[in-house]
C-alpha positions as CSV (number, residue, x, y, z in Angstrom):
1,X,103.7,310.9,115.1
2,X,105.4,307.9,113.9
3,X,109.1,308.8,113.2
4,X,109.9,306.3,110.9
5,X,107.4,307.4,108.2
6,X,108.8,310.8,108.4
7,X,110.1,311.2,104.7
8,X,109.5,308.0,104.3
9,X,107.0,305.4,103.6
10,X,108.6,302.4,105.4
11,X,107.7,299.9,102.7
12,X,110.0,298.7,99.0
13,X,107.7,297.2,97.7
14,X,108.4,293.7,96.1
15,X,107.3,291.5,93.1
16,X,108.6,288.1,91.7
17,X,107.2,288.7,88.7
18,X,107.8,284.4,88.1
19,X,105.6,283.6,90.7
20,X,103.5,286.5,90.9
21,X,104.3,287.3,94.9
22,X,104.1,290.3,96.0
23,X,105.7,291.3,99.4
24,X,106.6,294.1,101.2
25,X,110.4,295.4,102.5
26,X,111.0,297.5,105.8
27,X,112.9,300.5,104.3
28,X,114.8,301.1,107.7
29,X,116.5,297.6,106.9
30,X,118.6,299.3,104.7
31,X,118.0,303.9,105.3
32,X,119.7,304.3,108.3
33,X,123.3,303.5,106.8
34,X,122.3,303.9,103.1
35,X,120.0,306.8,102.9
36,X,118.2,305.6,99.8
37,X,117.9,306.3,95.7
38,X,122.0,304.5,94.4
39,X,123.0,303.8,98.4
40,X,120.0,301.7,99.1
41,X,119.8,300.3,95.7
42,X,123.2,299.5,95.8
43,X,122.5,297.5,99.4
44,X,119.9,295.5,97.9
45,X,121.8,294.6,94.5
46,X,125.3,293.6,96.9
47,X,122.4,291.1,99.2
48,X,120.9,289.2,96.4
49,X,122.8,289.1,93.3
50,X,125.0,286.3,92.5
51,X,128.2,287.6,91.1
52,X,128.6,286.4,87.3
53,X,124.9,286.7,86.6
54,X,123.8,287.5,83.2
55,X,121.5,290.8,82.9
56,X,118.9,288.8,81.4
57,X,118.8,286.0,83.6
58,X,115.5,286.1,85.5
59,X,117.1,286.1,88.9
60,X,119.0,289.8,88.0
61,X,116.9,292.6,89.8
62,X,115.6,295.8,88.5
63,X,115.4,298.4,91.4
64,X,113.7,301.4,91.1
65,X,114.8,303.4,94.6
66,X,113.9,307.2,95.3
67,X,114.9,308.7,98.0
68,X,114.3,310.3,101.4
69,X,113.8,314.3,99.9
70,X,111.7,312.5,96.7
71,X,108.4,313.7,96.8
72,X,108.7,316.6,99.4
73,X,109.1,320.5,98.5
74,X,112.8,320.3,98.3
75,X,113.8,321.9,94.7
76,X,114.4,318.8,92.1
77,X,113.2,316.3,94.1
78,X,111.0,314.2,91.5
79,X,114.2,312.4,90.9
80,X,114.4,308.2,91.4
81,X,117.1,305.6,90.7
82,X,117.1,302.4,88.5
83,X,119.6,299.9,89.4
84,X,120.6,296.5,87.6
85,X,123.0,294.4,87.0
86,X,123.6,296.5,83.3
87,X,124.2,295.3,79.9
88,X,125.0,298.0,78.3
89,X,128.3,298.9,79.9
90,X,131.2,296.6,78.9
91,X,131.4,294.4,80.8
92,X,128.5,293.6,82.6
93,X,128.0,295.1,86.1
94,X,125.6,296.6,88.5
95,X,125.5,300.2,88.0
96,X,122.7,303.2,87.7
97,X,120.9,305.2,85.8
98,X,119.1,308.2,87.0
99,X,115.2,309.9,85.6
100,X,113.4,312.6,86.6
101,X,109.6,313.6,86.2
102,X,106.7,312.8,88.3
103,X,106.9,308.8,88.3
104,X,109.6,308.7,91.5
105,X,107.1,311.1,93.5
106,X,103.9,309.3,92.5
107,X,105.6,306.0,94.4
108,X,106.1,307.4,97.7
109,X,102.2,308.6,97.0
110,X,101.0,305.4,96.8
111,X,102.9,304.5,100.0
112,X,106.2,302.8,98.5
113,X,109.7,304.0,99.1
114,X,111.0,301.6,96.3
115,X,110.4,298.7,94.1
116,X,112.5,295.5,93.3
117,X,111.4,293.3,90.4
118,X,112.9,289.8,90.2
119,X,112.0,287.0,88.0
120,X,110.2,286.8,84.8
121,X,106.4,287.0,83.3
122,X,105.6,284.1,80.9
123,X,103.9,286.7,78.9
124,X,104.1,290.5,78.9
125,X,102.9,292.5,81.3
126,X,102.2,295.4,83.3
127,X,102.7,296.3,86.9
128,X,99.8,298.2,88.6
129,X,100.4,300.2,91.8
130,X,97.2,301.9,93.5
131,X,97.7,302.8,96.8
132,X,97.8,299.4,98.5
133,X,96.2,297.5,95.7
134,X,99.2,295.9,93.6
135,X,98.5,293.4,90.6
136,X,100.1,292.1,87.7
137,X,97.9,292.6,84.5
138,X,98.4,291.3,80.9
139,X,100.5,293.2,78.5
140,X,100.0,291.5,75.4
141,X,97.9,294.1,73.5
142,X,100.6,296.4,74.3
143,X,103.8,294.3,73.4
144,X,105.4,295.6,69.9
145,X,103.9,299.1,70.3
146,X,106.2,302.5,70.9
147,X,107.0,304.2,74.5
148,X,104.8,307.0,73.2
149,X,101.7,304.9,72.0
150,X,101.8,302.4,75.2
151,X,101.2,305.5,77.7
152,X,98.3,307.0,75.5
153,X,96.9,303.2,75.8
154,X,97.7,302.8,79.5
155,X,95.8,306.3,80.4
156,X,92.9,305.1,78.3
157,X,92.8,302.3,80.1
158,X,93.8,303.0,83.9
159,X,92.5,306.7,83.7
160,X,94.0,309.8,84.2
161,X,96.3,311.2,86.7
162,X,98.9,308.0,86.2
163,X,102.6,307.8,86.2
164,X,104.1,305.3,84.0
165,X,107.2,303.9,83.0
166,X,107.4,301.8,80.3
167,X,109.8,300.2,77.4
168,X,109.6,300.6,73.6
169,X,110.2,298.2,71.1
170,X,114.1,298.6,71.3
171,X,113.5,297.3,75.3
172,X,111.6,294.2,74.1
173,X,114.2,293.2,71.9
174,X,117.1,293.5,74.2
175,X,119.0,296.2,73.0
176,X,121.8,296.9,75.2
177,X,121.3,300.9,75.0
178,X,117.8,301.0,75.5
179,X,115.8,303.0,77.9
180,X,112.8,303.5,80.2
181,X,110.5,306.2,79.1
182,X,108.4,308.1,80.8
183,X,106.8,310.9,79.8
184,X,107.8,312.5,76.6
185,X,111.5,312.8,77.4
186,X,112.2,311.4,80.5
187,X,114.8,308.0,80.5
188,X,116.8,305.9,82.5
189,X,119.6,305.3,80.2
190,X,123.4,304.5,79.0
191,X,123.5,301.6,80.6
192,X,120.4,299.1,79.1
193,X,117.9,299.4,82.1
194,X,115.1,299.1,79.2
195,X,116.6,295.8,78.2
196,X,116.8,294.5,80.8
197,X,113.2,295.5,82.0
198,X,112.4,293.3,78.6
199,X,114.2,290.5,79.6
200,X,111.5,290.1,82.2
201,X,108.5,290.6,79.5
202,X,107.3,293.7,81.8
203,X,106.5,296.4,79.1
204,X,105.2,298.7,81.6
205,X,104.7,300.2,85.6
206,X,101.9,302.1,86.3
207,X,101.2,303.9,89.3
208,X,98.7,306.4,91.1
209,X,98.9,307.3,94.8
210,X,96.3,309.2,97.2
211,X,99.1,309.6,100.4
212,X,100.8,312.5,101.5
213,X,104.6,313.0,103.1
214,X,105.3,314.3,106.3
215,X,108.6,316.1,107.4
216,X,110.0,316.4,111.2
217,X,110.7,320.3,111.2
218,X,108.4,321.9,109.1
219,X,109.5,325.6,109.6
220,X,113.1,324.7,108.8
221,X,112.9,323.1,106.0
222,X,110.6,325.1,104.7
223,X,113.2,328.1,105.0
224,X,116.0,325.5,103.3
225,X,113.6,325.0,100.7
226,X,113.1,328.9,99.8
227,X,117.2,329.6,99.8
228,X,117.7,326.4,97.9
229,X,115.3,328.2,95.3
230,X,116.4,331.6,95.9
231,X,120.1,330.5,95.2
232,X,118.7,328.4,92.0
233,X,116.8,331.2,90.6
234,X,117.0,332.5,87.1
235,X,119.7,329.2,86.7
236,X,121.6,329.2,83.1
237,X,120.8,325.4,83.1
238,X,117.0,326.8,82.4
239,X,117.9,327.8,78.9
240,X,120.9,325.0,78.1
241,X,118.8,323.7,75.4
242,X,117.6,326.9,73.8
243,X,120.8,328.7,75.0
244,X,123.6,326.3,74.8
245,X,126.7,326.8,72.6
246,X,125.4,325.0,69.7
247,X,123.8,327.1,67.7
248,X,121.5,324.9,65.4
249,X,120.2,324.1,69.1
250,X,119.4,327.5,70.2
251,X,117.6,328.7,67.1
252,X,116.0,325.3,66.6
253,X,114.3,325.5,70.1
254,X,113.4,329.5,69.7
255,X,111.3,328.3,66.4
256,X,109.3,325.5,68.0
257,X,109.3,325.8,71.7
258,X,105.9,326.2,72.6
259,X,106.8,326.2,76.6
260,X,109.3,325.4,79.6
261,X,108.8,322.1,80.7
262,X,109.8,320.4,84.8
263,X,110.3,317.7,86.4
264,X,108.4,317.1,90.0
265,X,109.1,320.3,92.1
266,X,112.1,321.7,90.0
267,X,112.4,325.6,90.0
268,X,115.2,325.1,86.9
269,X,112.6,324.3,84.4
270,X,115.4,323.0,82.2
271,X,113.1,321.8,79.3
272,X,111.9,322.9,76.2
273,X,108.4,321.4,75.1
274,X,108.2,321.2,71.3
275,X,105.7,320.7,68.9
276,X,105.9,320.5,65.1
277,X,103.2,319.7,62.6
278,X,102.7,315.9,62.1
279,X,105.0,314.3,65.0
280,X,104.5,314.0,68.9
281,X,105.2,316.7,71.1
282,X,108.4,316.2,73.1
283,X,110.7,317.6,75.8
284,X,114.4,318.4,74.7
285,X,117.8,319.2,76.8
286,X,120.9,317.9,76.1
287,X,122.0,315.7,73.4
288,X,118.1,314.4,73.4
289,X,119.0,317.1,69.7
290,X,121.6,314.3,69.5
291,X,120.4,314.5,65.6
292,X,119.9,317.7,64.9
293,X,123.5,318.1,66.4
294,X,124.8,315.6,64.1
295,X,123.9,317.8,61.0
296,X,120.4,317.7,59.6
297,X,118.8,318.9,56.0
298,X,115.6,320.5,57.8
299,X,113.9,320.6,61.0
300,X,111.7,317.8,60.5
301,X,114.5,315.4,59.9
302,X,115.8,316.5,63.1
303,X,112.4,316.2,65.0
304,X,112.1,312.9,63.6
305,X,115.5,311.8,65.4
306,X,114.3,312.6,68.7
307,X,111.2,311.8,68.8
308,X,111.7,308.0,66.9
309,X,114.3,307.7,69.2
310,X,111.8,308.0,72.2
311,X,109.3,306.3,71.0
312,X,111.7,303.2,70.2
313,X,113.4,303.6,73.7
314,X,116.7,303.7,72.8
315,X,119.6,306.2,74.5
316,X,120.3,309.5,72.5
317,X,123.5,310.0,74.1
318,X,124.9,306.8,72.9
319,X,123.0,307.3,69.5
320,X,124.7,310.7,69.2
321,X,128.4,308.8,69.5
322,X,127.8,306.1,67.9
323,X,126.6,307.9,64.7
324,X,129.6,310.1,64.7
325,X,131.9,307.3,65.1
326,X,130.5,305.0,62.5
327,X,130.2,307.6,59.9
328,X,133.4,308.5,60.5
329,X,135.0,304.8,60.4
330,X,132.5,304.8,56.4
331,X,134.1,308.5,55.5
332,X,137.9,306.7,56.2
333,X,137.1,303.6,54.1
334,X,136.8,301.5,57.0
335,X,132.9,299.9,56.7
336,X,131.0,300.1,53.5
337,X,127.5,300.5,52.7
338,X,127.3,297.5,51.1
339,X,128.6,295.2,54.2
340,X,126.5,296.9,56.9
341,X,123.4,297.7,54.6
342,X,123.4,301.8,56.1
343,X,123.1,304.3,53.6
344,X,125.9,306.0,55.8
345,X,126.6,309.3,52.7
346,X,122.6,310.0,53.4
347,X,123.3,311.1,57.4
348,X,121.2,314.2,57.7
349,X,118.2,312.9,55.9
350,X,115.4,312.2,57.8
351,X,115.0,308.5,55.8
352,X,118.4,308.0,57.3
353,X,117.7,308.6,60.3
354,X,114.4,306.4,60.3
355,X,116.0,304.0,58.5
356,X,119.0,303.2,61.2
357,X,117.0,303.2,64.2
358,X,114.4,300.5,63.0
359,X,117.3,298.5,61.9
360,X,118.8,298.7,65.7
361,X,115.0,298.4,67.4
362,X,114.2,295.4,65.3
363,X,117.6,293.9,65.1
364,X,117.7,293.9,61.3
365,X,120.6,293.1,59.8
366,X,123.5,294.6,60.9
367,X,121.5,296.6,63.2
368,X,121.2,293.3,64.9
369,X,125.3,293.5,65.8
370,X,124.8,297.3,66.5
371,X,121.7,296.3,69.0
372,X,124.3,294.8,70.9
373,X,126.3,298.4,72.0
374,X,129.2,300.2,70.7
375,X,131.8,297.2,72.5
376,X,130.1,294.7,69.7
377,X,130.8,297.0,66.9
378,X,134.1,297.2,67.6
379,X,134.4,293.6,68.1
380,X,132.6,292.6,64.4
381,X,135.3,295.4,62.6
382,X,138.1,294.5,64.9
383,X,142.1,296.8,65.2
384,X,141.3,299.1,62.4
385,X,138.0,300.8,64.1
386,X,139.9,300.6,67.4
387,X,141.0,304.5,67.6
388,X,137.3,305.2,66.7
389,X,136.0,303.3,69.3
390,X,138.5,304.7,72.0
391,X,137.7,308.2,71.0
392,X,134.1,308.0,71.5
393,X,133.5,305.7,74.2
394,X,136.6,305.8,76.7
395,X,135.7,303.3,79.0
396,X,133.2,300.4,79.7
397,X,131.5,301.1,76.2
398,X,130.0,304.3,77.2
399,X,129.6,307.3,75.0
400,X,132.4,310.0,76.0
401,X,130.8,313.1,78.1
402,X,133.8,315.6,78.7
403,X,137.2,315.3,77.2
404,X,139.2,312.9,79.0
405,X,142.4,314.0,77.5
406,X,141.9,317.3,78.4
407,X,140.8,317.9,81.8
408,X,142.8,315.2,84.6
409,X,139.6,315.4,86.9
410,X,137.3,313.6,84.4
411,X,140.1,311.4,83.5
412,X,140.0,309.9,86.7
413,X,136.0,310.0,86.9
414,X,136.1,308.1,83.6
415,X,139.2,305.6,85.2
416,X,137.2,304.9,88.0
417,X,133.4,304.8,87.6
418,X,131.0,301.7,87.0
419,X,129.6,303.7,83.8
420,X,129.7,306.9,82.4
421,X,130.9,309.0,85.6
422,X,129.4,312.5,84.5
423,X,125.7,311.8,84.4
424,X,126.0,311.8,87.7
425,X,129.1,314.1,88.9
426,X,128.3,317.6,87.3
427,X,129.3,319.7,89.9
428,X,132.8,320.3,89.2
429,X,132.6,320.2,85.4
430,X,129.8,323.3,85.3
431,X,131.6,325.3,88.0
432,X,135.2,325.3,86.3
433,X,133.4,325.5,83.0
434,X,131.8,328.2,83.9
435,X,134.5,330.0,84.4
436,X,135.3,330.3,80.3
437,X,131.7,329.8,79.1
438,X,130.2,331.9,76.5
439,X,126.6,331.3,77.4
440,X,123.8,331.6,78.6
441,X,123.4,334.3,76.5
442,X,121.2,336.3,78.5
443,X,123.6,336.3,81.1
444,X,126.7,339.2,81.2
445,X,130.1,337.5,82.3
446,X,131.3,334.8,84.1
447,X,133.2,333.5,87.2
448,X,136.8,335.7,87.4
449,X,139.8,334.0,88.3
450,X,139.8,334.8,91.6
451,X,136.0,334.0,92.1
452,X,136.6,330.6,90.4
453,X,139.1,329.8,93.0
454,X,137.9,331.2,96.3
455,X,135.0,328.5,95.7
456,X,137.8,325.8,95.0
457,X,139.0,326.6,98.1
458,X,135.6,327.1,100.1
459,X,134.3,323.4,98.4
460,X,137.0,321.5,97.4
461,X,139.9,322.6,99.9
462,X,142.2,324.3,97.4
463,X,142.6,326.4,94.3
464,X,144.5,323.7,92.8
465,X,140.8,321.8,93.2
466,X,139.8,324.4,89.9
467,X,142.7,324.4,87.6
468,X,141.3,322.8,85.2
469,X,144.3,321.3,83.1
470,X,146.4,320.4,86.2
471,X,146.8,317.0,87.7
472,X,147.5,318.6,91.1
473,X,144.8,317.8,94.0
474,X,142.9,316.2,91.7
475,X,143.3,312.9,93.5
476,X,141.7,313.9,96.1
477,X,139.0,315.9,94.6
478,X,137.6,313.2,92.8
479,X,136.8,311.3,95.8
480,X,135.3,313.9,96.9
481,X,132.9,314.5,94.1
482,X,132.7,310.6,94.4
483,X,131.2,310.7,97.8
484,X,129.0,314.4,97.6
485,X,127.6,312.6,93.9
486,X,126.4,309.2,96.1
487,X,124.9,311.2,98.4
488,X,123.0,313.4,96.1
489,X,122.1,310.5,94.0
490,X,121.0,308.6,97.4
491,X,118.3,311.9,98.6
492,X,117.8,311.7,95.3
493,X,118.0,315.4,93.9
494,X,118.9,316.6,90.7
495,X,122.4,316.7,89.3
496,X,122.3,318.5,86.6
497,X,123.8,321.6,87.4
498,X,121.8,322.3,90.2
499,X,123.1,320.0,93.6
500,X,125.7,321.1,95.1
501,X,124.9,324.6,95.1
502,X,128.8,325.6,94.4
503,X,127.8,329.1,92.7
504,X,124.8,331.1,92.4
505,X,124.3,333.9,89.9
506,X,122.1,335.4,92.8
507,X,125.2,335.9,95.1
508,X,127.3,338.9,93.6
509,X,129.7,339.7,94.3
510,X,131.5,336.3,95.0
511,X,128.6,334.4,93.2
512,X,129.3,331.5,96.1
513,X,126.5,328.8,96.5
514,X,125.6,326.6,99.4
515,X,127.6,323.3,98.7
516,X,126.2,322.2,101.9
517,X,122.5,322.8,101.0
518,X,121.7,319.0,100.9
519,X,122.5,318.3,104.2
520,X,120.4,320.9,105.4
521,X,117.4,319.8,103.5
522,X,117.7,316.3,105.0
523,X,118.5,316.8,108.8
524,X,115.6,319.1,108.7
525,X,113.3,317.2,106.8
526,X,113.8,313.7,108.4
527,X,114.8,315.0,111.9
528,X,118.1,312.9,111.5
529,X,121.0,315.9,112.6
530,X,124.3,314.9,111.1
531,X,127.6,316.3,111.5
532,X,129.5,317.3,107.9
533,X,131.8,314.9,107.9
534,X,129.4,312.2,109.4
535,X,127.5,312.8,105.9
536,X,130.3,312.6,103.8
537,X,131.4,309.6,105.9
538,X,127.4,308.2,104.4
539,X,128.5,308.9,101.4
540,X,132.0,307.4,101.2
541,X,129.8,304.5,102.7
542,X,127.7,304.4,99.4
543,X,131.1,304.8,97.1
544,X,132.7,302.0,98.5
545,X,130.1,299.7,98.4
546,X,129.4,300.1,94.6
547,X,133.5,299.3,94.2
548,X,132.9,295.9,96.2
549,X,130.3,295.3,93.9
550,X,132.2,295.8,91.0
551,X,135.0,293.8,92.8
552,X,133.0,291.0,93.3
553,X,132.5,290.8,89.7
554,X,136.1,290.8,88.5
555,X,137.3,294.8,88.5
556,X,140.6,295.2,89.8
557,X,143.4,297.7,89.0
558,X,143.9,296.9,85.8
559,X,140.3,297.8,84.6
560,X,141.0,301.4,86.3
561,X,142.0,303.4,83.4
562,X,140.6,304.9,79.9
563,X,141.8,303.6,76.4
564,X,144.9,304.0,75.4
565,X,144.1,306.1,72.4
566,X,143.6,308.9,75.0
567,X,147.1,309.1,76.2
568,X,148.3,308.2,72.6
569,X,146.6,311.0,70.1
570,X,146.7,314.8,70.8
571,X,143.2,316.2,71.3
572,X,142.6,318.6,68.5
573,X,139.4,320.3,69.7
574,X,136.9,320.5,72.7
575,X,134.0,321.1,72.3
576,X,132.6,324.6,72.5
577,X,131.1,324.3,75.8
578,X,134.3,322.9,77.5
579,X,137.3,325.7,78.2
580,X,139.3,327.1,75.3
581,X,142.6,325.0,75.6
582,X,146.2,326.6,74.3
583,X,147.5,323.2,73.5
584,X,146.2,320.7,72.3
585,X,146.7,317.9,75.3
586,X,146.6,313.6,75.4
587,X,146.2,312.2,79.2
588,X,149.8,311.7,80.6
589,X,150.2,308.1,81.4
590,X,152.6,308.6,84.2
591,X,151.2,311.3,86.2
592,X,147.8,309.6,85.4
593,X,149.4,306.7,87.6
594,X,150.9,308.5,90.4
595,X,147.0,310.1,90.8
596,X,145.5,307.0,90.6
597,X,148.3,305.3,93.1
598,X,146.8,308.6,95.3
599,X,143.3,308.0,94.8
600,X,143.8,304.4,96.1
601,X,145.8,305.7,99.1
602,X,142.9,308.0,99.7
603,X,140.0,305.3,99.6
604,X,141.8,303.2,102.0
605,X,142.1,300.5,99.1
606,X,144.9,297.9,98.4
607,X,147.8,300.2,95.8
608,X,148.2,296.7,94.2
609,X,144.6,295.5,93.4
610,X,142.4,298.6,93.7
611,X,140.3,296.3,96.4
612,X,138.9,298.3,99.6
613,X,141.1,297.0,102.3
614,X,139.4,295.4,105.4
615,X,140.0,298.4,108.1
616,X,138.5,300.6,105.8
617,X,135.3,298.8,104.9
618,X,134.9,297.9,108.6
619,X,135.7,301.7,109.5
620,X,132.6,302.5,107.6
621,X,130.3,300.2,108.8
622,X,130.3,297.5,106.2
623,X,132.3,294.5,108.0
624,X,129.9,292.3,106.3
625,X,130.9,293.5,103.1
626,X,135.0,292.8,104.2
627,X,134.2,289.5,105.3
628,X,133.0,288.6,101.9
629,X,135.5,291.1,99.7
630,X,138.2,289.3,101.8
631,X,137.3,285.7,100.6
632,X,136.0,287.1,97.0
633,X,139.4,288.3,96.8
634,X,141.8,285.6,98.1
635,X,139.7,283.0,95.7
636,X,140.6,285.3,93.0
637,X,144.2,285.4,93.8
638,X,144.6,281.8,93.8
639,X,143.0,281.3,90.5
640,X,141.2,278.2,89.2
């Protein structure tokens, strides 16, 4: 048996798409310090971009990375990453975005751990994967037509049983919040990864694959595999959508669900399939309801949100933000109707609705300066939308996820991540919320106290770990999350409530998890035995090379914080899913600083410039990263 294809392929798969070379990668050039999914992605983004690159230059590379675990039995393992230099986070860096469904697993069928695109097509195209045969074909019939539409053509055309990935119109214009569809529901987004997939006039990937996946110990992993799912049975997360707090959501989904809908090998099911009369089917979860959230005047209006939205490719989470914060800035007097040509007083109405995302997609108008993110718009209105802005996007232009003035822990996610920190951290967040939760419905009570804190203790090394308005510990416990989020990420496997196991409904009385659940899966599955703290050591690998990537493109200390709205203006509310609060709390500048100072001392990174320090980086194997942070860094000290 040849070890090195255990879990793996051995191949990333490479094409220039300006040349039209194709070539293939060794994977174990980068999986034996990286693992794969964000750490390997990261690797290869650190080796061959150029710092100061635009996202739309031809020489930025889209990475598409799954993992060792993608594609095998273990529970949520249909998962991949995209990777990019991003335009849609403010300002430009590499960063991630994460998507589910069967197009991650369908690559490692065809024999391909990964793909990196470079370059550009003089005209638009479409990737083919089969197996070993790997072409580029014309896109040009399919350029100008919707997410939706360009799958139906490319099954037609390729047959069935393909996985695709494609852009809508939004992509091909550059929009800087637009996604990569797949599916009926499944996106890379937040951060532009459809934009920049456009920049590169490739409208589509489309792959089918005939191989199978080996893993070392067979007998072990299987039994991993049926506690992973045991634990994850009956999970709350499978109803979120239908069961959440919002109401509208849950009565919405009961009307029109017509079933449960998974990615790849996922026992959660967390999606609702709906269907209404006269409009595609879809899956929902999430703010993917972003408009029917917002306030709509029937159900259509609000199937018409999501669904345009898809079929355009633009990011609902952003959408759902940015809508709240510009018809707030209208209701104060601050933009007109007149100077931005939105019918802002008609929000609810499906025209509205229509209406606003053609004029983004197509760059109409002022749709042209909101095509350009939530940073532009705050830029084109200037100080008296600043507050606005703040509030709904703390930091690097992405839409807020978790109150940042509330809760210390997310603070410092927020302060510290390349992008939005949460879509890829949930652990903490579900288990503390939990804690105070009024739903699922279906399920009777929550975590006690005492529960809540014996698995603080038990994960995160202390009570303090769970308190969820304290800034004690929390330091620490962020880098922690840091480093167990990069290695779930890297497997890849599903962070959305499910990885780390940290509690399990199926575990009374203590309703503890198994936070240690990934490892298992992978030493068993690859044959690779680590040590706990060896795989956290991975991890902390993975976290610090993403910061010397964001170093090597100007982030420094500075840049490490939130807007200063947050530590300025109370919070009045939280939404209902978050904790019931008995004051209303701002972030606390100083202590805010003295956790930050800590967080720094933890890393091993410089207290004055937020740069990883030499020892460190060489302490975790990356010395060739040092060498070049150290001269990255002394040039930037010396100035021009």
């Amino acid at each position: 048996m040849d070890e090195k294809k255990i879990c793996w392929t051995g191949h990333i798969l490479r094409v220039d798409l300006s040349t039209g070379e194709i070539s293939l990668e060794p994977t174990t050039r980068y999986s034996e310090r990286f693992l794969g999914g964000d750490g390997i992605g990261m690797k290869i983004l650190w080796d061959e971009l150029t710092p100061g690159l635009h996202p739309f230059d031809p020489e930025n590379r889209l990475v598409f990375m799954t993992g060792p675990l993608t594609g095998t039995l273990a529970p949520t393992s249909g998962r991949f990453e995209v990777l990019t230099k991003a335009p849609g986070v403010d300002p430009f860096t590499p960063t991630r975005s994460g998507i589910g469904g069967y197009f991650g697993s369908e690559l490692k069928f065809a024999g391909y751990d990964g793909l990196i695109v470079q370059g550009k097509a003089e005209s638009p195209t479409v990737l083919l994967i089969f197996d070993s045969k790997v072409k580029l074909d014309s896109a040009k019939d399919l350029w100008g037509r919707d997410a939706f539409e360009t799958q139906k053509t490319l099954t037609r055309t390729y047959g069935k049983g393909i996985r695709a990935l494609c852009i809508g119109p939004a992509g091909e214009n550059r929009v800087h919040f637009s996604a990569i569809i797949s599916d009926s529901g499944y996106a890379a987004a937040k951060t532009g990864m459809g934009a920049v997939m456009g920049s590169k006039n490739l409208k589509a990937i489309v792959v089918k694959g005939s191989q199978g996946l080996r893993v070392a110990r067979p007998e072990e992993f299987i039994s991993h595999v049926q506690e992973a799912k045991r634990l994850l049975r009956n999970h709350p997360m499978r109803d979120w959508a239908s069961q959440g707090p919002i109401e509208g959501q849950w009565k919405f989904v009961q009307r029109h669900r017509v079933k449960y809908a998974s990615c790849f090998c996922c026992p959660v099911a967390c999606r609702s399939f709906v269907r209404m009369p006269g409009f595609d089917g879809g899956e929902v979860m999430c703010l993917s309801q972003y408009y029917l959230n917002l306030g709509t005047e029937n159900d259509e209006a609000a199937w018409a949100g999501k669904v345009f939205s898809d079929q355009m490719g633009l990011c609902q989470y952003t959408l759902f933000d940015l809508i709240l914060w510009l018809v707030e800035e209208f209701k104060a007097g601050n933009i007109t109707e007149k100077e931005t040509g939105i019918a802002w007083s008609q929000l609810g109405t499906r025209k509205f609705i229509e209406d606003f995302l053609r004029k983004i997609t197509h760059r109409e108008g002022f749709g042209d300066v909101i095509a350009d993110g939530p940073v532009a718009v705050f830029r084109h209105f200037g100080a008296k939308v600043k507050d606005g802005y703040e509030a709904h996007f703390p930091a690097r232009s992405q839409a807020e996820h978790y109150s940042v003035r509330a809760y210390p822990l997310v603070l410092m996610q927020w302060a510290m991540g390349s992008r939005d920190p949460l879509s890829g951290a949930h652990d903490w967040t579900v288990l503390v919320y939990w804690s105070g939760m009024n739903w699922p419905r279906t399920q009777k009570g929550a975590l006690t106290p005492g529960q809540l804190k014996a698995i603080g203790r038990q994960v995160y090394g202390s009570e303090a770990s769970v308190d969820a308005f304290s800034y004690e510990d929390k330091a620490r416990v962020a880098a922690i999350i840091q480093d167990m989020s990069s290695l779930k990420n890297s497997l890849v496997l599903c962070d959305w409530s499910c990885f780390p196991i940290l509690s399990s409904i199926n575990n009374p009385p203590d309703y503890k998890g198994d936070p240690d659940m990934e490892r298992k899966l992978y030493c068993s599955a690859t044959g690779q035995d680590m040590e706990k703290k060896d795989w956290l050591r991975v991890g902390e690998r993975i976290v610090n090379l993403e910061r010397c990537l964001m170093v090597r493109e100007g982030r420094r200390k500075e840049h490490d914080t939130v807007g200063e709205f947050h530590f300025r203006v109370p919070e009045t509310a939280v939404p209902p899913w978050e904790k019931p609060q008995p004051v209303p709390p701002v972030a606390d500048q100083e202590k805010f600083e003295a956790m930050r100072d800590e967080f720094y001392r933890l890393r091993g990174w410089d207290p004055v410039t937020g740069v990883p320090a030499g020892p460190k980086l060489k302490s975790l194997d990356l010395a060739d990263v040092a060498e070049e942070i150290h001269e990255h860094d002394r040039l930037h000290q010396a100035g021009p």
